[in-house]
N, CA, C and O atoms as a printed pandas DataFrame, in Angstrom:
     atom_number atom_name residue_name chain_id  residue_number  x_coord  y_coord  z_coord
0              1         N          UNK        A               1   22.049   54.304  -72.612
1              2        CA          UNK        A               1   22.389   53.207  -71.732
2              3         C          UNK        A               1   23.837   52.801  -71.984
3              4         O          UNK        A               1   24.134   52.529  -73.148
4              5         N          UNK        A               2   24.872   52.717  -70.941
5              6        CA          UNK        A               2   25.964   52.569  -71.329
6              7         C          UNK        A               2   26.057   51.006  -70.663
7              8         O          UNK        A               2   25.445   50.871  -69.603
8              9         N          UNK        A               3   26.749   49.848  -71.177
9             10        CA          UNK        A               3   26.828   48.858  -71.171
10            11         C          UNK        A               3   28.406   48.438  -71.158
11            12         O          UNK        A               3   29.234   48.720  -72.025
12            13         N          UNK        A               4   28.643   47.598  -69.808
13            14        CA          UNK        A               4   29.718   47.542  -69.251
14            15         C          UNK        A               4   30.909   46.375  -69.831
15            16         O          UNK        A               4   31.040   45.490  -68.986
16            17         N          UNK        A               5   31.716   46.178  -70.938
17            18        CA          UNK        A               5   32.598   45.173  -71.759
18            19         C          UNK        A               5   33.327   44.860  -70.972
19            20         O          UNK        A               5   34.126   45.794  -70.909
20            21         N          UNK        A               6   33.626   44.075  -70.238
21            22        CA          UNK        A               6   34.874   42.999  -69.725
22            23         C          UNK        A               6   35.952   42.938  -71.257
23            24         O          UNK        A               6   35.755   42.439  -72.365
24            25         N          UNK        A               7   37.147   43.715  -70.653
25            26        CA          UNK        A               7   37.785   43.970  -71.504
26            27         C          UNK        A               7   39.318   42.590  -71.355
27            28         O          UNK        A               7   40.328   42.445  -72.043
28            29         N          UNK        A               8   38.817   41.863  -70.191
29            30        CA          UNK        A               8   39.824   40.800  -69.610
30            31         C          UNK        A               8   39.198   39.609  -70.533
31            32         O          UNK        A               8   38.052   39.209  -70.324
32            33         N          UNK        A               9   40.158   38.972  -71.744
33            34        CA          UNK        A               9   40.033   37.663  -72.374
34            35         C          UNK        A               9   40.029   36.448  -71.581
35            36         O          UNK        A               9   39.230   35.521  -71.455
36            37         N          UNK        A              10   41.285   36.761  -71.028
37            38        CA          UNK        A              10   41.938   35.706  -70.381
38            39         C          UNK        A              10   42.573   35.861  -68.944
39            40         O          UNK        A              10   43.012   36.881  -68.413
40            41         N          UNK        A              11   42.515   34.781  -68.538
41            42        CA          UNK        A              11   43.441   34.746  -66.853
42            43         C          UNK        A              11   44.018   33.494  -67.297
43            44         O          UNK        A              11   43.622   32.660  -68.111
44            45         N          UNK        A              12   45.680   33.607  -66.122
45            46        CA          UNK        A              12   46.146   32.263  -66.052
46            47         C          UNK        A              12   46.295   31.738  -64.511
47            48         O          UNK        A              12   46.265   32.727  -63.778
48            49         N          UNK        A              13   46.421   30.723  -63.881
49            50        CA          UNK        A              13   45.810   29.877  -63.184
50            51         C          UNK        A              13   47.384   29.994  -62.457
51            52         O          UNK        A              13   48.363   29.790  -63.175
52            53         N          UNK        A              14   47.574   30.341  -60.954
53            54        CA          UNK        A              14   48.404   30.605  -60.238
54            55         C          UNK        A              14   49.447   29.338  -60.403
55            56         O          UNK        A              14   50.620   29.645  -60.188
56            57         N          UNK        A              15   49.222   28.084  -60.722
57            58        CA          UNK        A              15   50.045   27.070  -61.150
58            59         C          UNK        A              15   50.280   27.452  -62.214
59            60         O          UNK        A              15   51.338   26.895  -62.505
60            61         N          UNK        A              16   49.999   28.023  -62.971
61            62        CA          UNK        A              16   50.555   28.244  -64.651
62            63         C          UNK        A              16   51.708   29.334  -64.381
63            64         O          UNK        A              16   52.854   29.414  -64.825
64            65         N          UNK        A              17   50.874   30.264  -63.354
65            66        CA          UNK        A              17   52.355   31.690  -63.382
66            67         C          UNK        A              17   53.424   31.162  -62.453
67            68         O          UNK        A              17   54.592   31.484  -62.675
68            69         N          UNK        A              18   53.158   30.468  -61.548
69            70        CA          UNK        A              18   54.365   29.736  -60.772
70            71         C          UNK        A              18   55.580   29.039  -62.019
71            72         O          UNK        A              18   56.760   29.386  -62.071
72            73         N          UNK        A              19   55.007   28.137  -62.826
73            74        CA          UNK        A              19   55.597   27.389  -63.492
74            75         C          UNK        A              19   56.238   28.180  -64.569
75            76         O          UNK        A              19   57.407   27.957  -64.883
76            77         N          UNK        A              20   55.397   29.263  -65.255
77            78        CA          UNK        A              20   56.355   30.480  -66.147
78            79         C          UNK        A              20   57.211   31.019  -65.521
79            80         O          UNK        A              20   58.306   31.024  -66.082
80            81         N          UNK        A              21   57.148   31.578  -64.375
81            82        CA          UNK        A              21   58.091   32.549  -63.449
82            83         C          UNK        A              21   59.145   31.885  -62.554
83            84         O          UNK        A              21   59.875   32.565  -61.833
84            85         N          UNK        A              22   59.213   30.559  -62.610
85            86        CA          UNK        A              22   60.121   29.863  -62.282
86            87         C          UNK        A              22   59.869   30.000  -60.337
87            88         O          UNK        A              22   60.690   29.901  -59.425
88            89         N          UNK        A              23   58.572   30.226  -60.326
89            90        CA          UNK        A              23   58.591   30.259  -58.321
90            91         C          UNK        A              23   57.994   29.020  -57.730
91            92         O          UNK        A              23   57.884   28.023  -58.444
92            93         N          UNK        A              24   57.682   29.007  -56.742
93            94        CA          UNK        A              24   57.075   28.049  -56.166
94            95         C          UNK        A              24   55.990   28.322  -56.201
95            96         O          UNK        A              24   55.970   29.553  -56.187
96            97         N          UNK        A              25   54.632   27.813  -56.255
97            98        CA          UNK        A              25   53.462   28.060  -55.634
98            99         C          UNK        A              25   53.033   28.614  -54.557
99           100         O          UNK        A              25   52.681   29.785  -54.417
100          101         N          UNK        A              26   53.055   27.848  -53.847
101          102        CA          UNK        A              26   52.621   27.934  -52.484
102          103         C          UNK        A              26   53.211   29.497  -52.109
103          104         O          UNK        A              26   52.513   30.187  -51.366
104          105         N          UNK        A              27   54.255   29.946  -52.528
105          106        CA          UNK        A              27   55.157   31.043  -51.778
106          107         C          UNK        A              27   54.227   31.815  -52.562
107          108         O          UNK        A              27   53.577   32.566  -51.835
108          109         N          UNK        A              28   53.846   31.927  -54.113
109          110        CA          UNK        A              28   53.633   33.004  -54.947
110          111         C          UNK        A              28   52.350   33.191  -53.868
111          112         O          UNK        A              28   52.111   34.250  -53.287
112          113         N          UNK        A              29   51.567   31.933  -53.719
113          114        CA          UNK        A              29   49.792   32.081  -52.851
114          115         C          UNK        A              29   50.229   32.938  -51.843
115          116         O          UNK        A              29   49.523   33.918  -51.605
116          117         N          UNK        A              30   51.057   32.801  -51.324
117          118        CA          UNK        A              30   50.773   33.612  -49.351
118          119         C          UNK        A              30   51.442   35.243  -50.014
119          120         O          UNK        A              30   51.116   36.274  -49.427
120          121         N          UNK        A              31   52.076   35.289  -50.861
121          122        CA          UNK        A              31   52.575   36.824  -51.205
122          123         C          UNK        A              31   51.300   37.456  -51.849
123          124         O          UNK        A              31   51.115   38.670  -51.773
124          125         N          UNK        A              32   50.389   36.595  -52.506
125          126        CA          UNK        A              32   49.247   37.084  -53.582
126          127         C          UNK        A              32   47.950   37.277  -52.964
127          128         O          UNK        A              32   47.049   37.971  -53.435
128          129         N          UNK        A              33   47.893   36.333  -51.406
129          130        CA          UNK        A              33   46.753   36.622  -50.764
130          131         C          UNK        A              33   46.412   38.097  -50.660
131          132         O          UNK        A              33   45.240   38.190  -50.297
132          133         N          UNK        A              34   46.793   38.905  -50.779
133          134        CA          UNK        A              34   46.523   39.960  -50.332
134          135         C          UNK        A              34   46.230   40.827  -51.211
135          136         O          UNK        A              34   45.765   41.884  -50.784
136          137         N          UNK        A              35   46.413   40.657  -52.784
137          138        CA          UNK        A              35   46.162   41.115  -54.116
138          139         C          UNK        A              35   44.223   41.553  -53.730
139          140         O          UNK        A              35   43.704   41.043  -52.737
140          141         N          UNK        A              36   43.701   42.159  -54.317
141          142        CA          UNK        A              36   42.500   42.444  -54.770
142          143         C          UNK        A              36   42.289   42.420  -55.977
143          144         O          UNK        A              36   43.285   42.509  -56.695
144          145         N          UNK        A              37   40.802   42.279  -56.701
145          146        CA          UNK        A              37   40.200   41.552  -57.801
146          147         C          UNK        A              37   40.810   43.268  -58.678
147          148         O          UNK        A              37   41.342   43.231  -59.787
148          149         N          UNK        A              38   40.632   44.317  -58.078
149          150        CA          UNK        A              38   41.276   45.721  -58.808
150          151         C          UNK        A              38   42.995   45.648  -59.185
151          152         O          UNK        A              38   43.602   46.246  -60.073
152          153         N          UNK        A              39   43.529   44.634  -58.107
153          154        CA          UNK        A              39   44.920   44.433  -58.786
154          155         C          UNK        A              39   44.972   42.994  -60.033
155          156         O          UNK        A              39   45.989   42.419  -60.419
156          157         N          UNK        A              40   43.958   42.793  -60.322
157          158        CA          UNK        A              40   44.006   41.779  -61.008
158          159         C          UNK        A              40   44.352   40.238  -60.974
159          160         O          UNK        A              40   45.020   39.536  -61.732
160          161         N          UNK        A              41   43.506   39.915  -59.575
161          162        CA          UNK        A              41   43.562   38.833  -59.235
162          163         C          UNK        A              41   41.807   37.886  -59.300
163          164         O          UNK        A              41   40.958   38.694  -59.678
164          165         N          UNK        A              42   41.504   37.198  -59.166
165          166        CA          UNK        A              42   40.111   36.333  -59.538
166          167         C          UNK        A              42   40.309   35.124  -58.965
167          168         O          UNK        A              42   41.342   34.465  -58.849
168          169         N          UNK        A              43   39.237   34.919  -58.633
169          170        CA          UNK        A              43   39.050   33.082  -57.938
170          171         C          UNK        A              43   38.366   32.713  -59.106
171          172         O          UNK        A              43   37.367   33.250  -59.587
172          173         N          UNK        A              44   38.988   31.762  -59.511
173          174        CA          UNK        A              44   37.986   30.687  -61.024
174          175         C          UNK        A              44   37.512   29.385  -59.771
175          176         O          UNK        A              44   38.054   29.098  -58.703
176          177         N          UNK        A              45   36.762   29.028  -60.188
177          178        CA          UNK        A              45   36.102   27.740  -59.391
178          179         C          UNK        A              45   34.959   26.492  -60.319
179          180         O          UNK        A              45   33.814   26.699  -60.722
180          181         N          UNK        A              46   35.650   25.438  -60.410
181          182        CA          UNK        A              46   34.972   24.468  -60.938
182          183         C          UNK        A              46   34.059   23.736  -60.471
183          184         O          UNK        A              46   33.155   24.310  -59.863
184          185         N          UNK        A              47   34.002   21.884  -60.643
185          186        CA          UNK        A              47   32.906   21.543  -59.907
186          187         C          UNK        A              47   33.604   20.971  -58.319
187          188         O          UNK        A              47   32.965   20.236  -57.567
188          189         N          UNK        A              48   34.639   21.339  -58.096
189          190        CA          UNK        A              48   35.399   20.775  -56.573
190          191         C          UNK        A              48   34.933   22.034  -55.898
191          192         O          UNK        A              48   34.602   23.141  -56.324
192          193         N          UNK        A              49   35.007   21.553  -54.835
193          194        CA          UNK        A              49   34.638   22.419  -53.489
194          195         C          UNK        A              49   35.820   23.820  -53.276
195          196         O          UNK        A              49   35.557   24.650  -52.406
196          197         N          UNK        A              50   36.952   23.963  -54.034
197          198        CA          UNK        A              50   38.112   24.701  -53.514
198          199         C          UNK        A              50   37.974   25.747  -55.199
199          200         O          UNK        A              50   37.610   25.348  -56.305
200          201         N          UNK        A              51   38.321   26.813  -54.872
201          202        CA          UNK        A              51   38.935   27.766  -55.704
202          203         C          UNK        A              51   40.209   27.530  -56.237
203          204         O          UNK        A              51   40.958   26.741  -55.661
204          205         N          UNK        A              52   40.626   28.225  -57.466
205          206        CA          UNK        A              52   42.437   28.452  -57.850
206          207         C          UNK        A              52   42.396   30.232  -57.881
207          208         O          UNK        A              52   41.611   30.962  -58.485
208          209         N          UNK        A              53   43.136   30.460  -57.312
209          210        CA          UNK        A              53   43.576   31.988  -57.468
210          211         C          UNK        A              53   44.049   32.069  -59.212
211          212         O          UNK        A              53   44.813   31.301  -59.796
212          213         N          UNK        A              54   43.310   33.265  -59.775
213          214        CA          UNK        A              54   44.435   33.338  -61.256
214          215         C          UNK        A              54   44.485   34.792  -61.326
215          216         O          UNK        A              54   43.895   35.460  -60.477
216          217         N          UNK        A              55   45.032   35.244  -62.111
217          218        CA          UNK        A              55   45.562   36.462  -62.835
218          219         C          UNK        A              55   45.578   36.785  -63.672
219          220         O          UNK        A              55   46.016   36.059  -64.564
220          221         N          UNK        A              56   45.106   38.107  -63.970
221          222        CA          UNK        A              56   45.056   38.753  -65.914
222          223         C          UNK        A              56   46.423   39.446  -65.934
223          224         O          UNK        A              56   46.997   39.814  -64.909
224          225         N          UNK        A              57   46.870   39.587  -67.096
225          226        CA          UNK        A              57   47.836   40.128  -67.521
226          227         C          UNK        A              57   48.767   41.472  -66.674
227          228         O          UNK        A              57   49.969   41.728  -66.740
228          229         N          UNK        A              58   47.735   42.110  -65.944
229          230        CA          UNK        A              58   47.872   43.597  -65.256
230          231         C          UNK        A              58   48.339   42.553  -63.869
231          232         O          UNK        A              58   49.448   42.671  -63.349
232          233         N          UNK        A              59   47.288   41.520  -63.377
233          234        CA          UNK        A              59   47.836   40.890  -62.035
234          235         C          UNK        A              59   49.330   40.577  -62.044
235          236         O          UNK        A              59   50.174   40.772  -61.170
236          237         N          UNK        A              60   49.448   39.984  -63.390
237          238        CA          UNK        A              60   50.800   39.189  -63.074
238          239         C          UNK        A              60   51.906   40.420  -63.122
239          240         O          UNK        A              60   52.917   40.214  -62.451
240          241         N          UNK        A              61   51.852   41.344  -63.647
241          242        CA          UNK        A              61   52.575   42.353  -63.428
242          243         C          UNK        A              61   52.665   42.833  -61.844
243          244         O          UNK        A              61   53.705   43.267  -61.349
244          245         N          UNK        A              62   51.366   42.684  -61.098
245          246        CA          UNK        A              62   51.641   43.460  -59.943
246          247         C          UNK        A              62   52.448   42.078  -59.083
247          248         O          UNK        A              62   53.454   42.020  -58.377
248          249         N          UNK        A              63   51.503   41.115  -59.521
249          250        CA          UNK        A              63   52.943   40.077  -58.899
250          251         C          UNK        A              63   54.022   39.824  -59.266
251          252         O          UNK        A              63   54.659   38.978  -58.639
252          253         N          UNK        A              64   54.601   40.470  -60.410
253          254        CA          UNK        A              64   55.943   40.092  -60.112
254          255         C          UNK        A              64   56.942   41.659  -59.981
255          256         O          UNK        A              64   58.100   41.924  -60.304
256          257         N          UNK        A              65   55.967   42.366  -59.425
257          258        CA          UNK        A              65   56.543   43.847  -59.031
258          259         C          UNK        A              65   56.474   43.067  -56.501
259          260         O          UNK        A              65   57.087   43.519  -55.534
260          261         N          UNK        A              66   55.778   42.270  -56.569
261          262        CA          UNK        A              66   55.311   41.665  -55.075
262          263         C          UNK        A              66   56.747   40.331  -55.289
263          264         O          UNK        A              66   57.616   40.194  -54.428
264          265         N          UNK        A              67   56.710   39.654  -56.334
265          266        CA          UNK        A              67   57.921   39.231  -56.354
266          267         C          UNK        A              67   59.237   39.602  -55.935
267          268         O          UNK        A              67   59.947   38.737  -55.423
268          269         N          UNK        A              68   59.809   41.181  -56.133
269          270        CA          UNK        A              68   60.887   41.378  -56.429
270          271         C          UNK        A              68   60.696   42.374  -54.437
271          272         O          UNK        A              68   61.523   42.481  -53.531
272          273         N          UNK        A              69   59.805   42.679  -54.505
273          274        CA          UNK        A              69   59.444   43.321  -53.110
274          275         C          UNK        A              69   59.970   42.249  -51.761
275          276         O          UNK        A              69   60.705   42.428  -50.790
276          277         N          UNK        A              70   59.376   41.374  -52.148
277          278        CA          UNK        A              70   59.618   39.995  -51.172
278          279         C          UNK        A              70   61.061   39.551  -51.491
279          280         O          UNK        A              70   61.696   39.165  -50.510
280          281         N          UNK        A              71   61.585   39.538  -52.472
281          282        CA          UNK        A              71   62.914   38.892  -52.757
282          283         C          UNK        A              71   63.942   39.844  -51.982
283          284         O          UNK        A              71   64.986   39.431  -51.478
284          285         N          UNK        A              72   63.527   41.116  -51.955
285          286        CA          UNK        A              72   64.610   42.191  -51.718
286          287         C          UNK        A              72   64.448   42.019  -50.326
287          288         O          UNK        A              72   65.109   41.053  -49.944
288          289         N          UNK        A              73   63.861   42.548  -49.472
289          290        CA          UNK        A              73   62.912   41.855  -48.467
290          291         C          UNK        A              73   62.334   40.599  -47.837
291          292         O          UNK        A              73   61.113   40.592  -47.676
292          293         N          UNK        A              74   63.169   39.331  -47.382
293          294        CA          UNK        A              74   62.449   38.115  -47.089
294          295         C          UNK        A              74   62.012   38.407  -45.676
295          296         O          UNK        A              74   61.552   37.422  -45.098
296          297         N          UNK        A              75   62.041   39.374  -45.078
297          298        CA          UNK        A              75   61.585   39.390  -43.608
298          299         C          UNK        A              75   60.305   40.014  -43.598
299          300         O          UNK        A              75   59.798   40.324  -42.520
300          301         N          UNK        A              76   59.683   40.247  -44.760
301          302        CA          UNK        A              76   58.399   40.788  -44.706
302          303         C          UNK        A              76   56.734   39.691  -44.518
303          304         O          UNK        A              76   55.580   39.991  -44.211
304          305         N          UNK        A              77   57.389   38.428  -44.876
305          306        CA          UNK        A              77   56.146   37.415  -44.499
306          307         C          UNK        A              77   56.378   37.208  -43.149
307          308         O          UNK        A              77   55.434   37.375  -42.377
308          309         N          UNK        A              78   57.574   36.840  -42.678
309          310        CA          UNK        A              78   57.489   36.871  -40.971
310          311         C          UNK        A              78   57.065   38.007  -40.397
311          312         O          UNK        A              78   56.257   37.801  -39.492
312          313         N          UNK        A              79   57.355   39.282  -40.627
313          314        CA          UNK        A              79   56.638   40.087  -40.084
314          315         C          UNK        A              79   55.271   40.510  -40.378
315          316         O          UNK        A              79   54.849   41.384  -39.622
316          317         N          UNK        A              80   54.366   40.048  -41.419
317          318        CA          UNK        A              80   53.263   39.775  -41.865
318          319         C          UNK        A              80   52.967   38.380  -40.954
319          320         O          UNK        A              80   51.968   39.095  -40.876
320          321         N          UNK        A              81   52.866   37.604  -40.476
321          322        CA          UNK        A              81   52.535   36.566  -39.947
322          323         C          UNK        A              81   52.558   36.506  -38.222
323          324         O          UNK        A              81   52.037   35.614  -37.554
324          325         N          UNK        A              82   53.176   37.497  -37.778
325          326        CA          UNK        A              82   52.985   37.840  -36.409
326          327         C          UNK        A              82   52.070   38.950  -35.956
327          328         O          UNK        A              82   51.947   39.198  -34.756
């Protein structure tokens, strides 16, 4: 029987990587919507009705590889949004 280890300790809370990475929120959310739980993204959810997007160690890497994509690139959320 092979038995499956969650090898992820920890996530940090999309306000926590905003505030390390020096971005805004809101901007990091609409670039990260599109992350999947395989790129290392997770909804944590308490006792409020709303989710926080967070990230394991591998996520925040792919976001700030989506960081530098968008920075080089700012015409890619407008053209994502039409």
């Amino acid at each position: 029987m092979t038995v499956h280890i969650n090898k992820v300790h920890h996530v940090k809370t999309i306000s926590r990587v905003a505030r390390e990475l020096g971005e805004d929120e809101d901007w990091l959310f609409e670039i990260a919507i599109g992350m999947e739980v395989e790129d290392g993204v997770i909804w944590v959810y308490d006792t409020s009705e709303d989710g926080e997007m967070a990230f394991t160690d591998f996520g925040i890497e792919n976001l700030i590889d989506l960081i530098k994509i968008h920075k080089d690139d700012p015409t890619i959320m407008a053209r994502r949004s039409t």
